[in-house]
C-alpha positions, 0 to 999 in steps of 0.5 A: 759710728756711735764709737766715734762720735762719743770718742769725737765729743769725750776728745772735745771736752778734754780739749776744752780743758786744755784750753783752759789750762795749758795757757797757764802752764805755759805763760808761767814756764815763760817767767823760768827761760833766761833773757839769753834763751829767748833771745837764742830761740828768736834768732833761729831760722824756724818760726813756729804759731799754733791757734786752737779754738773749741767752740760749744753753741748750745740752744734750748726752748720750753714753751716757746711759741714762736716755735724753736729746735733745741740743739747743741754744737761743738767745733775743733779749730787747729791751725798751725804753721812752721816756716823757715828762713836762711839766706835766699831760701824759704819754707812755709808751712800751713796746717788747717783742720777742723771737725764738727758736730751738731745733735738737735731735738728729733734729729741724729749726730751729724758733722757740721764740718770736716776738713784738713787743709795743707800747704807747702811753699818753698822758695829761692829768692832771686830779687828782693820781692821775686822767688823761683818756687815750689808750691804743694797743696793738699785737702781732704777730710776725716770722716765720711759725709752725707747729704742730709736729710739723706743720711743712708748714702755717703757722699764723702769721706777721707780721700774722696775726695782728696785733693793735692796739687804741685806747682813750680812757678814764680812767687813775687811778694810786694809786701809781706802780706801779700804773696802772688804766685804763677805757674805754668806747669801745675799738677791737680790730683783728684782722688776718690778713694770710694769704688761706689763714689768713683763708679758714679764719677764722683769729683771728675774721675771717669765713671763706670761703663756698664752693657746695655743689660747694665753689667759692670764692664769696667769700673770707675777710675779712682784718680783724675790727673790734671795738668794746665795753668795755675794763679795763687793769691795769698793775703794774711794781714792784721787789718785793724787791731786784734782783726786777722783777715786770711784770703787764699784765691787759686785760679786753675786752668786744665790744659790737657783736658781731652775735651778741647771746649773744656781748656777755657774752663777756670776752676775756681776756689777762694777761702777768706776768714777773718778771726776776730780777739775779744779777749786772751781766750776768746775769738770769734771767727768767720769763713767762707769759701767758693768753689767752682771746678768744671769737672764736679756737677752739683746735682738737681734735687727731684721735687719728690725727693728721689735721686737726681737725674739732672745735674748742674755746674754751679758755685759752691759755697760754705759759710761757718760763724763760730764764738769760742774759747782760743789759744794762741802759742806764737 
């Protein structure tokens, strides 16, 4: 563990200085390309933007006696996307990944975020707004995760949960901002690639079964297969200048679910983030995200602290602020 965090922050800090330095780099290698090879490379079907952020937020407090943690906190932002367009086909492509980290006074390292979003969309035109599509969506993380203060148990880590769907559907875009896919045959895999995770029945897979002396008779499933109805809503807009407002609703329906009362059940996941340009290098960006999904329940903490018992189906929901130094290659 202390072998990667310390690899975790030495690759923060290197990143940090590419920041600072490959902009440079870069605008001054733009002042050597010919008029005819920008020209050229404008005109290609492949369209290409990166957006790399670090964040550093540090805190500190002598004799304050409005009392006070002192802490430090450092975020890794990439997003990128390659898309592409010829005659009636298209090919969009996202990748977004983040990982955090946050160290206060009395406390160990702890992740503040993690996590690795994929998505593929690809497309013939049949109509100047409308597209038989294929629609591919992935999430996980990097590294395992606890559910502080707890740090002795994992709850999480890379591939449980894992996340991927595939959909065929119709992608109707009234605008270029806007994109509204349906499909009625949509695929929702959820991996726990944990044997402990999955025993519990961690994510929806099938728990263990255990004999009245409490042996082991079978172990948990590591996959949860669904299949059923999904609605995709897609916004990625400039709504004012230097303002970016990027809003991704998926609506899923489960329609096989062996328990019939369960069909009516919408999973819910709606991530909006808005990224805001003070400068060339600096931007602060804020998301949140909500998530429901029928088969994960959240469980009920004890009021002495011990594991829980119960368990709930409630909306999940993370929100992350963050100031830091960017770049922007588009």
């Amino acid at each position: 563990m202390n072998y990667v965090i310390l690899r975790t922050l030495l690759a923060s800090w290197l990143y940090l200085l590419f920041l600072i330095t490959v902009p440079e780099i870069l605008t001054a290698s733009d002042e050597t390309v010919s008029p005819g090879e920008t020209e050229n490379e404008e005109q290609g079907p492949w369209t290409y933007s990166a957006f790399l952020s670090q964040q550093l937020n540090q805190a500190s407090f002598s004799n304050w006696v409005q009392g006070g943690e002192n802490s430090v906190a450092s975020t890794s932002v990439v997003r990128l996307s390659a898309n592409l367009k010829q005659k009636n086909f298209s090919w969009e492509n996202r990748l977004n990944m983040a990982f955090g980290l946050i160290k206060t006074e009395d406390k160990p390292l702890r992740k503040s975020e993690d996590y690795i979003h994929l998505i593929s969309k690809a497309g013939r035109e049949v109509s100047p707004h409308l597209s038989t599509s294929w629609l591919g969506e992935f999430r996980s993380q990097f590294y395992k995760g606890y559910n502080y203060p707890n740090d002795s148990v994992v709850v999480s880590r890379f591939m449980a949960p894992g996340n991927l769907s595939l959909s065929l559907g119709i992608d109707y875009k009234p605008w270029e901002f806007l994109s509204i896919f349906l499909s009625p045959a949509s695929g929702k895999f959820t991996f726990v690639r944990d044997q402990q995770l999955a025993n519990k029945g961690a994510y929806g897979v099938r728990p263990a079964e255990y004999d009245d002396d409490g042996n082991l008779v079978r172990e948990g499933s590591k996959l949860n297969a669904e299949f059923g109805a999904l609605i995709s809503i897609m916004f990625s807009k400039e709504v004012f200048e230097n303002i970016e407002i990027d809003s991704r609703l998926n609506l899923f329906n489960n329609l096989i679910d062996s328990d019939r009362s369960n069909r009516k059940n919408t999973d819910i996941d709606w991530e909006t983030s808005v990224n805001m340009k003070i400068n060339r290098y600096i931007t602060a960006s804020f998301l949140v995200r909500m998530l429901y999904d029928h088969d994960t329940p959240i469980p009920v903490e004890a009021a002495d602290g011990s594991d829980a018992e119960e368990y709930t189906r409630k909306m999940q929901i993370k929100q992350i602020f963050g100031l830091g130094l960017s770049f922007r290659l588009q």
